[in-house]
Wavefront OBJ file of the C-alpha trace (Angstrom):
o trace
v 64.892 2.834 -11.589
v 63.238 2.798 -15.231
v 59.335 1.591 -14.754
v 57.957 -1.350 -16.610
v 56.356 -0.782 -19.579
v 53.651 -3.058 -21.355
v 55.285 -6.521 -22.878
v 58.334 -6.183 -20.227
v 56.308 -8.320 -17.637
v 53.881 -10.218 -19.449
v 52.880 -10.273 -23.280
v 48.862 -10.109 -22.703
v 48.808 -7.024 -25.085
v 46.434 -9.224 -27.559
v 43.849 -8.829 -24.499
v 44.704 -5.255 -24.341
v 44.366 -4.272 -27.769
v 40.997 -6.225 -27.840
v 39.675 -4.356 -25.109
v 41.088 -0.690 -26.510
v 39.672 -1.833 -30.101
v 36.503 -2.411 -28.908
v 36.368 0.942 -26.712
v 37.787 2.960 -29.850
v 35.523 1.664 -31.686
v 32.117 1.838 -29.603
v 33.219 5.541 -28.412
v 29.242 7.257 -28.395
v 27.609 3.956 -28.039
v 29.637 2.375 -25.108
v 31.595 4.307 -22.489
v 33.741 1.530 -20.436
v 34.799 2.548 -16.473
v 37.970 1.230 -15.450
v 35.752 -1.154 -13.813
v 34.223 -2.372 -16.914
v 37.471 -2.414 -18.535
v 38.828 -4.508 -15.897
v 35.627 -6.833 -15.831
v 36.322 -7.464 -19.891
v 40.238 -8.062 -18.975
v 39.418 -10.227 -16.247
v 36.864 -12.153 -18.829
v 39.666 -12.233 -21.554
v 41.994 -13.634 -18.865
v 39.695 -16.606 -17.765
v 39.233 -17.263 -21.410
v 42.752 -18.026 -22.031
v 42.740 -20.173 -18.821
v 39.722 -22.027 -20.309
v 41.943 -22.886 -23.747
v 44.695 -23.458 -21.314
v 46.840 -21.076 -23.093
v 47.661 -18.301 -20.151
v 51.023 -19.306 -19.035
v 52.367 -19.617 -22.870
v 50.724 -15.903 -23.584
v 52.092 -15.034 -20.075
v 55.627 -16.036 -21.394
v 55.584 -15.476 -25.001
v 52.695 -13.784 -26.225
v 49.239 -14.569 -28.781
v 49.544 -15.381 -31.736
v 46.895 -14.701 -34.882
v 45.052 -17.801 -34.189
v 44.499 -17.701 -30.464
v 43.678 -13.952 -30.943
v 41.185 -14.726 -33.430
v 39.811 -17.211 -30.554
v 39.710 -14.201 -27.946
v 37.380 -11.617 -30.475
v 35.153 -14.458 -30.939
v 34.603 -14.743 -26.876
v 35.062 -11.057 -26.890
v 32.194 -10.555 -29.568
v 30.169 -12.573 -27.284
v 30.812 -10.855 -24.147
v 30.276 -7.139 -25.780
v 26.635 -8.766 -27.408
v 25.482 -9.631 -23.802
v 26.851 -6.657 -21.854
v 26.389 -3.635 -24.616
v 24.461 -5.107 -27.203
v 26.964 -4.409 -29.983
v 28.926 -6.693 -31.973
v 32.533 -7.020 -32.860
v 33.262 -7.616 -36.593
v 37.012 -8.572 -37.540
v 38.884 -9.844 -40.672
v 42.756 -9.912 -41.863
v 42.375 -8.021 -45.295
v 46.140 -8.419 -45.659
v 46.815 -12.471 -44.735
v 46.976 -13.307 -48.263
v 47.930 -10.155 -50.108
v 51.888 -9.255 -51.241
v 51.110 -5.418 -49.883
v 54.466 -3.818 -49.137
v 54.264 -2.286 -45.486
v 53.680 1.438 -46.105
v 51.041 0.429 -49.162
v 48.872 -1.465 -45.486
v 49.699 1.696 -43.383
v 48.391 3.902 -45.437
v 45.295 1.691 -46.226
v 44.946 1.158 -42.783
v 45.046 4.818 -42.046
v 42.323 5.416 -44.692
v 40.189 2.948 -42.702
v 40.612 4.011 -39.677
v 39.353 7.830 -40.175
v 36.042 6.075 -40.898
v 33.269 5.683 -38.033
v 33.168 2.469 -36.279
v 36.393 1.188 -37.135
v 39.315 0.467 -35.075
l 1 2 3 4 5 6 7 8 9 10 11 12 13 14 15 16 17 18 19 20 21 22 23 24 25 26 27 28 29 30 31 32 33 34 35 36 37 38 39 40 41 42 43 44 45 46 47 48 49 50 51 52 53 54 55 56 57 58 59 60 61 62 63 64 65 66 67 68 69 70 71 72 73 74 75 76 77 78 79 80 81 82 83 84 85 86 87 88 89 90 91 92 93 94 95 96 97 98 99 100 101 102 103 104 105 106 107 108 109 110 111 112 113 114 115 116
């Protein structure tokens, strides 16, 4: 029997990658448990319920708009439990980058502190 990997269930791997953003990019400054990590999920979760959007993530996944929604509430959550903030932006929305031109720009980024 072949286990289930993430997406093969459910598609809440836009609350995931919040949640490993944020802990990539807070390493030093924030160390989350699995506890806290499951508190944030659980947070992320009951936000979707709240925009009454869990069953369509649940069944086909978040889009750029509703995950735009979730690192708002996620910013908020990380303020009052850490005392950081999360800052986000989509440098390539509007840009005719091919794809390996954004990898390697995203690489770049990504080797700097704080980033993620």
């Amino acid at each position: 029997m072949k286990p289930y990997q993430q997406g093969a269930i459910d598609y809440f791997c836009g609350a995931n990658a919040v949640i490993n953003a944020f802990r990539h990019a807070a390493r030093g400054r924030a160390e989350l448990s699995y506890t806290d990590g499951g508190a944030f999920y659980q947070y992320l979760i009951k936000r979707l319920i709240k925009f009454n959007r869990f069953e369509e993530v649940l069944c086909r996944g978040t889009d750029a708009e509703l995950l735009e929604k979730l690192l708002k509430k996620a910013d908020g959550y990380v303020r009052r439990k850490y005392g950081l903030k999360i800052v986000f932006s989509a440098p390539y929305a509007d840009t005719d980058n091919d794809v390996l031109t954004a990898v390697d720009e995203i690489g770049k980024f990504l080797k700097q502190d704080d980033t993620a």
